[in-house]
N, C-alpha and C positions, 0 to 999 in steps of 0.2 A: 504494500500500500504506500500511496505519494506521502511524502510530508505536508502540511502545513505549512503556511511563510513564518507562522509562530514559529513551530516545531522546528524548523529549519537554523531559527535564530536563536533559541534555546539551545541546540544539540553545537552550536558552533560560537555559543557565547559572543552573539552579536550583541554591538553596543549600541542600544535601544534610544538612547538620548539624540545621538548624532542621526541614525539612521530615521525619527521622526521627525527631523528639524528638515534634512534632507525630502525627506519624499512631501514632506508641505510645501517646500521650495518649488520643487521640480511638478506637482500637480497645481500650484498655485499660478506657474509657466504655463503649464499646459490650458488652463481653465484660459486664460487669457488670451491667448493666441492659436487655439485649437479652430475658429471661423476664417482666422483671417488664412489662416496657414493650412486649410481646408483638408483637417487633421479627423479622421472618422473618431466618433463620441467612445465609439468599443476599444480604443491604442489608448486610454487613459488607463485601464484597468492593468493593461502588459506593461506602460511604464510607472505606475503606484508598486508594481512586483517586482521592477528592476531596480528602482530607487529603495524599497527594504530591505532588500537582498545585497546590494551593493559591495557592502563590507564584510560579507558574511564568512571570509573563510579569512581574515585580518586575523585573528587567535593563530590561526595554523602557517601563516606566512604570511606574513607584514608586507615584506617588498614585494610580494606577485600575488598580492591577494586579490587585485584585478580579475586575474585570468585563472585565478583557483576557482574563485567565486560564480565562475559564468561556467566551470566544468562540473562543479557540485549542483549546480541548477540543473545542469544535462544531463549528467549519471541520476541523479536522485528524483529529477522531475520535482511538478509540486502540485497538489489537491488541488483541484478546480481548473485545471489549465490545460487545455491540449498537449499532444506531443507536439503538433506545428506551433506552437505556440514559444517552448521553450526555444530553439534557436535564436530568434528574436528578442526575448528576454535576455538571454546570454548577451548578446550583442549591444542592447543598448545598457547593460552592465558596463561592457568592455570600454565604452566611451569612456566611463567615470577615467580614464587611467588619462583623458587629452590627448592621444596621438593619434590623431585624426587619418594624418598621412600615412602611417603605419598599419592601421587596423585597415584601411583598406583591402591591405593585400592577406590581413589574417586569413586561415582557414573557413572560420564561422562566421566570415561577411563574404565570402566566395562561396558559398551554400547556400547563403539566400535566395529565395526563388524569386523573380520580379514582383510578384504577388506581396511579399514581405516587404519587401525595400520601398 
């Protein structure tokens, strides 16, 4: 059975302080410019999931908790989410790390089906 995004942040001792201030941020972004940026109502939900999950594997590795964090989401999955769904999640994770140039050519933004992107 999938985890929870709780259960997720519980079992990896996520730090719940940052990761709430974050995902207000980054949904209080998205509420705002979601019409103009003619952003479908249903991608608030996959990035409210990417913005909790964010830091989540920081406990087991500080410097690439980036790209721990977006492989824990995709080994483990999570309740309520499609399998198409994680991909997606993973990757607008991977942003959090800024190397916009870089992640281009990552594996799991070469995966994306036009559909996703």
């Amino acid at each position: 059975m999938q985890p929870t995004i709780a259960e997720l942040c519980a079992k990896y001792h996520n730090e719940s302080v940052h990761t709430e201030h974050v995902t207000a941020l980054a949904l209080k972004l998205f509420d705002k410019t979601r019409a103009r940026l003619k952003i479908p109502d249903g991608d608030r939900v996959l990035l409210e999931a990417a913005a909790r999950l964010h830091d989540v594997a920081y406990s087991i590795d500080p410097l690439h908790h980036v790209e721990v964090s977006a492989q824990i989401i995709l080994q483990e999955g999570i309740k309520g989410y499609r399998e198409t769904q994680l991909p997606l999640i993973a990757a607008i994770m991977l942003l959090h790390g800024g190397k916009l140039v870089e992640l281009l050519h990552h594996p799991l933004f070469e995966e994306l089906t036009d559909a996703q992107n």
